[in-house]
matplotlib code that plots the C-alpha trace (Angstrom):
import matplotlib.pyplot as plt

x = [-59.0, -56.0, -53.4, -53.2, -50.6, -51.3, -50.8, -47.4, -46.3, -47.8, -45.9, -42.4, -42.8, -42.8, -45.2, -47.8, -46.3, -42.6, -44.1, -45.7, -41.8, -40.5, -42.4, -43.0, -39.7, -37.6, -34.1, -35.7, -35.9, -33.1, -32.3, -32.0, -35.6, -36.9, -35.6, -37.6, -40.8, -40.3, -39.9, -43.0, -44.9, -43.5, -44.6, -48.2, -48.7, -49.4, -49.2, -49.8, -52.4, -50.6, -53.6, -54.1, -50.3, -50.4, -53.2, -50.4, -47.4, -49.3, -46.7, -48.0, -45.3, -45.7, -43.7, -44.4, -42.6, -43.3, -41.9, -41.8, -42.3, -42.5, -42.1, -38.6, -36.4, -34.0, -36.7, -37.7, -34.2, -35.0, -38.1, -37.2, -34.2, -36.4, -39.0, -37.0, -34.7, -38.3, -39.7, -36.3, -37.3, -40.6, -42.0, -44.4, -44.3, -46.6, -45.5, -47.0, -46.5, -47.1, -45.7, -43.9, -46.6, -45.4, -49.4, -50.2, -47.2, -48.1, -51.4, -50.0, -48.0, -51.2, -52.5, -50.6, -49.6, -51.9, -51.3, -47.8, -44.6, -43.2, -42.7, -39.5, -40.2, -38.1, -36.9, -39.5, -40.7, -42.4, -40.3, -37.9, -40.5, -43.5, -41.4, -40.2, -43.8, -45.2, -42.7, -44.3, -47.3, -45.0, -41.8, -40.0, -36.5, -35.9, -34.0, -32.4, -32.2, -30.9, -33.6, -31.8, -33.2, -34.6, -32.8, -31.6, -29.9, -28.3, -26.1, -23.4, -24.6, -21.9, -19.1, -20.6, -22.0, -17.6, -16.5, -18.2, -17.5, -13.8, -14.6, -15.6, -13.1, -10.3, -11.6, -11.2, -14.6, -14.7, -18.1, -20.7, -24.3, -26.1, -29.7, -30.8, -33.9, -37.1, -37.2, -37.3, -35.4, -31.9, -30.2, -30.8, -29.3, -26.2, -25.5, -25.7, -23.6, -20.9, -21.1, -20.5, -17.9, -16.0, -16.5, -14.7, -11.5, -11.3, -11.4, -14.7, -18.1, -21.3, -24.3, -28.0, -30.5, -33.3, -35.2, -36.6, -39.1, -36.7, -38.2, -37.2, -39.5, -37.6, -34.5, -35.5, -37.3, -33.8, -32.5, -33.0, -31.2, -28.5, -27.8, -28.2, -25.6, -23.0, -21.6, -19.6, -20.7, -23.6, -24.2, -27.9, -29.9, -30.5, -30.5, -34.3, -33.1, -30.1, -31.5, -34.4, -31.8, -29.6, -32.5, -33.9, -30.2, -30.0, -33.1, -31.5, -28.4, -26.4, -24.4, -23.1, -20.4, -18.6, -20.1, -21.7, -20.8, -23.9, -23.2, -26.2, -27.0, -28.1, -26.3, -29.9, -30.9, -31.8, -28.2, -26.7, -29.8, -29.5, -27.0, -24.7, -24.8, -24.0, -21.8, -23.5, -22.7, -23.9, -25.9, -26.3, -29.8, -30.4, -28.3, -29.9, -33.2, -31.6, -29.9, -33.4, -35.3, -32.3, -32.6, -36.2, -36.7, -34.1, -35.2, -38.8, -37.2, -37.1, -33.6, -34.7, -31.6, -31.1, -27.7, -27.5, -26.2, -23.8, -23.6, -20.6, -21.4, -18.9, -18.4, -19.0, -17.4, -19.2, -19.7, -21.9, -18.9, -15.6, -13.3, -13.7, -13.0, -10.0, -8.2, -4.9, -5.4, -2.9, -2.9, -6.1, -7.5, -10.3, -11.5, -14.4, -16.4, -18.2, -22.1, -22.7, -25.7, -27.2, -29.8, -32.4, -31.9, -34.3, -34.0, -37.0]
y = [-6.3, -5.6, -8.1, -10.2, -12.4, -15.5, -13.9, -13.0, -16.1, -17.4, -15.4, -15.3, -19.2, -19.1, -20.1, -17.4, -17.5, -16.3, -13.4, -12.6, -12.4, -11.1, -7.4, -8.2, -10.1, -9.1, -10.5, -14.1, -14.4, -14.9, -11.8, -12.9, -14.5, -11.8, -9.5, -12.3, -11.1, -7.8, -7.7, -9.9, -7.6, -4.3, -5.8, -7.1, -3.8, -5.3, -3.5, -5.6, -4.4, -3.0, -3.6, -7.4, -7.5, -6.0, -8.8, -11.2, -9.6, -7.8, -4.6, -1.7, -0.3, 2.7, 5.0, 7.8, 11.0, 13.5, 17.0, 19.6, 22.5, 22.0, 26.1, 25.3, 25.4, 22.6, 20.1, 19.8, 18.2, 15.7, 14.7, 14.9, 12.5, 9.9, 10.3, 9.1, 6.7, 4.9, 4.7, 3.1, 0.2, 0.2, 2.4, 5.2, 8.3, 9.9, 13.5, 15.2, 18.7, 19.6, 22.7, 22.7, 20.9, 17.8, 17.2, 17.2, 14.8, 12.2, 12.2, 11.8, 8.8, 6.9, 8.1, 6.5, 3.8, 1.2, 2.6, 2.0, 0.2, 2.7, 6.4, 8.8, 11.0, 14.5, 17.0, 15.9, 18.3, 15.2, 13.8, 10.8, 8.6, 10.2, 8.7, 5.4, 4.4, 5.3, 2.9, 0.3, 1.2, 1.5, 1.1, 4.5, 5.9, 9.4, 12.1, 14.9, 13.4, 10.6, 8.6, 5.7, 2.6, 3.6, 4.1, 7.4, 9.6, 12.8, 15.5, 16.6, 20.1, 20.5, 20.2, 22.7, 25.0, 24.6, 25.4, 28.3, 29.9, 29.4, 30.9, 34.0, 34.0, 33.6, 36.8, 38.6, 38.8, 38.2, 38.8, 37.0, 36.1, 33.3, 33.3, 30.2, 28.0, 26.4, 25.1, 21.1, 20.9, 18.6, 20.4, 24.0, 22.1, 20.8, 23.9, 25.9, 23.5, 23.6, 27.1, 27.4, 25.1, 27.1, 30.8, 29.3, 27.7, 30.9, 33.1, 34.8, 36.0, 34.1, 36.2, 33.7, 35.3, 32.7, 30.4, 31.5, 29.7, 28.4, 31.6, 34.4, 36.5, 35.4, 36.5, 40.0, 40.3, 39.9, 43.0, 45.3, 42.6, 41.9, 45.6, 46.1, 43.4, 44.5, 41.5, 42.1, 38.5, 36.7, 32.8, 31.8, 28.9, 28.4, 30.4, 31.7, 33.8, 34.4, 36.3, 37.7, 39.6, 40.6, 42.2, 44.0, 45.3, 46.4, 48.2, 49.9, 50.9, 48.5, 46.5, 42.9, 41.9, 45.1, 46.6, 42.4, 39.4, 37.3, 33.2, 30.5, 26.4, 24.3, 25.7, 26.4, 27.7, 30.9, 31.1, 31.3, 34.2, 35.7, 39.7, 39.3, 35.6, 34.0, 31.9, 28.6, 25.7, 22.7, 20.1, 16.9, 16.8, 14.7, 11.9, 12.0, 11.1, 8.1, 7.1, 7.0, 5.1, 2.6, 2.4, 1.8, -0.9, -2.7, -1.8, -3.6, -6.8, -8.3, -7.1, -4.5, -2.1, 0.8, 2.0, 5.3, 7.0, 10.7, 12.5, 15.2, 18.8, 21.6, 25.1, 27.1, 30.5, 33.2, 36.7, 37.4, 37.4, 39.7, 40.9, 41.8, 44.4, 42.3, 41.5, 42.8, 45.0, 44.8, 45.7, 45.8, 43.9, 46.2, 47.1, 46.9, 50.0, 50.9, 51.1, 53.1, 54.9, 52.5, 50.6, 53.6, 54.3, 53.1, 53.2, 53.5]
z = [16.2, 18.3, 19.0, 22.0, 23.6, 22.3, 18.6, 20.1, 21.2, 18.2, 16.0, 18.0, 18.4, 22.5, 25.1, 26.4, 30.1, 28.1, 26.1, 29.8, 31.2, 28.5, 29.5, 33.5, 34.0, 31.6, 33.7, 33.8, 29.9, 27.7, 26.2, 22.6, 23.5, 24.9, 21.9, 19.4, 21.2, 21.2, 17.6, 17.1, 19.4, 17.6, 14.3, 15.4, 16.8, 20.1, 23.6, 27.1, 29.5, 32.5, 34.7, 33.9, 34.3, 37.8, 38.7, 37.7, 39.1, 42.0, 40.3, 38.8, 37.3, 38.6, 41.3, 43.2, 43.3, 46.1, 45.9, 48.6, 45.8, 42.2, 41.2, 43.1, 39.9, 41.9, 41.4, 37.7, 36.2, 39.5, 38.1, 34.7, 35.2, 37.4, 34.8, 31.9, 34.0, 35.2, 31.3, 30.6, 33.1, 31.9, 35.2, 34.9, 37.0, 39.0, 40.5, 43.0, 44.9, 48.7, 48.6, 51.9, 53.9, 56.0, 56.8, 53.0, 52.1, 54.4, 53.1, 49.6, 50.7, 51.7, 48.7, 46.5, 48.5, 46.8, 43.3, 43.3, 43.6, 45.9, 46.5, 45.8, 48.8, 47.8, 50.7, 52.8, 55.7, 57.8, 61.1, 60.8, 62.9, 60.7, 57.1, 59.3, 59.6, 56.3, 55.3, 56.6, 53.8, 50.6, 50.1, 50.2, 49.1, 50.9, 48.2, 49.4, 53.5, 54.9, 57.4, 59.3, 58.3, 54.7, 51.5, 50.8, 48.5, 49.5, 48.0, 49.9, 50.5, 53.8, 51.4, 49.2, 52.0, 53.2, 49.6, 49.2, 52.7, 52.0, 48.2, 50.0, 52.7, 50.0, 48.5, 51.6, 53.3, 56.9, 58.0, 55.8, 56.4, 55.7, 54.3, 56.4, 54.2, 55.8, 59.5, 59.2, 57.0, 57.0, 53.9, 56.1, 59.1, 57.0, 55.6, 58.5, 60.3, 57.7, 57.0, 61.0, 61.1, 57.8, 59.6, 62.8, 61.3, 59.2, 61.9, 60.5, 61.5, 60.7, 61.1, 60.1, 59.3, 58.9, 58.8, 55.5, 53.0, 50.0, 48.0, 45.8, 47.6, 51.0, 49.4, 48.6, 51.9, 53.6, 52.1, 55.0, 57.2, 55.3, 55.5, 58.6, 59.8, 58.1, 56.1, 52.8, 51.6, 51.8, 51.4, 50.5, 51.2, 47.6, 43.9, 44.2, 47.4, 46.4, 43.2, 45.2, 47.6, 44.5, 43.0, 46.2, 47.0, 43.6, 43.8, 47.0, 44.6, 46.3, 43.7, 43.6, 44.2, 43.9, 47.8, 48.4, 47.3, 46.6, 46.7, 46.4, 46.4, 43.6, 39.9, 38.7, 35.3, 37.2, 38.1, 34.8, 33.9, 36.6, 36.6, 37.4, 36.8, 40.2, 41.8, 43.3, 44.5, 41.7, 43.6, 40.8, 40.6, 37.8, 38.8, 42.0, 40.4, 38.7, 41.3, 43.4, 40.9, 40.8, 44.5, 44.5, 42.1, 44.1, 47.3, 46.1, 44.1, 47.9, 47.9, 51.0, 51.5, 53.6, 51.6, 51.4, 48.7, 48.8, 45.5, 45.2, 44.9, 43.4, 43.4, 40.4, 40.4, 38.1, 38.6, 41.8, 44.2, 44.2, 46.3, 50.1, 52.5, 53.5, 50.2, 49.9, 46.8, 43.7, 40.4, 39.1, 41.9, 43.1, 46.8, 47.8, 48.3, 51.6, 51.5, 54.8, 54.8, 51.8, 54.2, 54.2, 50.6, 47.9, 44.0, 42.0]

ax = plt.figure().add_subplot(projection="3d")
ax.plot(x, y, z, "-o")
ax.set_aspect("equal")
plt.show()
């Protein structure tokens, strides 16, 4: 017969209503209490019914975590980190995808409204006024944009989207693209604003091609338009296009960096893969899941906040971008060679 409480507090010497702090309210016991019943607990074999405990508590220990596109390599160490951040309070997760669809994650927010605690609501597609009033339903903590009034953590893509643009001004390129991402979306809106912003102090041109869905496909369907503008560089909204175009302009015999430098957003997996392996800006993904799962379990201890939270991104220079057309060339500092004519070609 399994064990129950009572056998706990039996065993560990405590009234029942402790061992039922000790797991629901673990900051109002005494922590050398509260280790006493654990132990009595681990040894009795004895685990407590979430369900009765969420009658109790009226918690459920659960959180939602809502992601615009879960084949997006940029969101799995998000999750990942939230997921083993939330165990670590005692929280299960409970992810879901709605691949790019503001209509299918507000539906997914009512959803799960009354089987959680509250909802990590990633990149989000919906309108500021759509989030503000689901957050009347749950509490929410927005990742990835900032919402005024609610929560939020954000990565400082506009100083990444700056670092890279002067990265591939430094090298000499003075007419770059940019591979704009989906249209609704506030990291597309930062970047392009920074990228902008970079391109006129520098004295450059900024051709945007876009909007784009965040995909590799997206990336390699650019190609042709990258081509045809012109650019020596290119600055993507994220890795997936930035490896889709590298691979469709190396199927037109157009190679990277050496005739275009390739630059993308988020340091993924893909990027270190990737050949060449490509120069990105890092965005800290993981420590913006923790960081949202802190957030939330404060924001729904009665401690209601609307802080917001900016997380630093860097440049990483690998191998995807080189010299420009306007580099100075030294000793053995190579220029860049010309790819006129290259658009209408196409490699088997």
């Amino acid at each position: 017969m399994p064990a129950t409480i009572r056998d706990v507090a039996k065993a560990s010497g405590v009234h029942v209503s402790t061992v039922s702090r000790a797991f629901s309210a673990p900051q109002l016991v005494n922590a050398e209490t509260r280790a006493h019943v654990l132990a009595a607990a681990e040894l009795l074999g004895y685990r407590p019914n979430r369900a009765a405990r969420a009658l109790i508590t009226g918690r459920t220990h659960n959180i939602g975590l809502i992601v615009a596109d879960i084949a997006n390599p940029f969101f799995p160490p998000l999750i990942k980190a939230a997921e083993s951040h939330a165990r670590g309070r005692d929280y299960h997760v409970f992810v879901a995808d709605t691949n790019e669809d503001p209509g299918v994650e507000e539906e997914l927010v009512l959803a799960l409204a009354k089987q959680v605690d509250g909802v990590l609501l990633c990149s989000p597609r919906m309108s500021n006024t759509q989030i503000e009033q689901l957050s009347r339903e749950v509490p929410l903590v927005v990742v990835n944009r900032p919402v005024p009034g609610l929560p939020a953590v954000v990565m400082d893509v506009a100083q990444g989207a700056r670092l890279a643009m002067e990265h591939l001004v430094g090298l000499g390129h003075r007419e770059i693209a940019l591979l704009g991402g989906p249209r609704g979306s506030w990291t597309n809106r930062e970047i392009r604003r920074a990228a902008t912003l970079a391109a006129r102090t520098a004295g450059a041109e900024l051709v945007v091609l876009g909007p784009n869905a965040p995909t590799e496909e997206s990336g390699s369907a650019q190609a042709e338009a990258v081509l045809r503008a012109g650019v020596s560089a290119v600055l993507a909204y994220n890795d997936l296009m930035a490896v889709g175009l590298i691979d469709a302009l190396d199927h037109r015999g157009v190679k990277v960096p050496d005739q275009i430098s390739v630059v993308g957003i988020d340091d993924t997996a893909l990027s270190r893969r990737t050949r060449p392996m490509l120069t990105t800006v890092a965005t800290p993904t993981a420590a913006a899941g923790r960081a949202a799962v802190d957030m939330l379990l404060q924001h729904g201890d009665d401690r209601r906040t609307t802080a917001l939270v900016t997380l630093q991104t860097e440049l990483v220079i690998r191998d995807s971008s080189g010299p420009g057309p306007h580099r100075t060339a030294g000793p053995g500092r190579r220029q860049q060679p010309p790819i006129d004519g290259v658009a209408s070609e196409s490699r088997e």
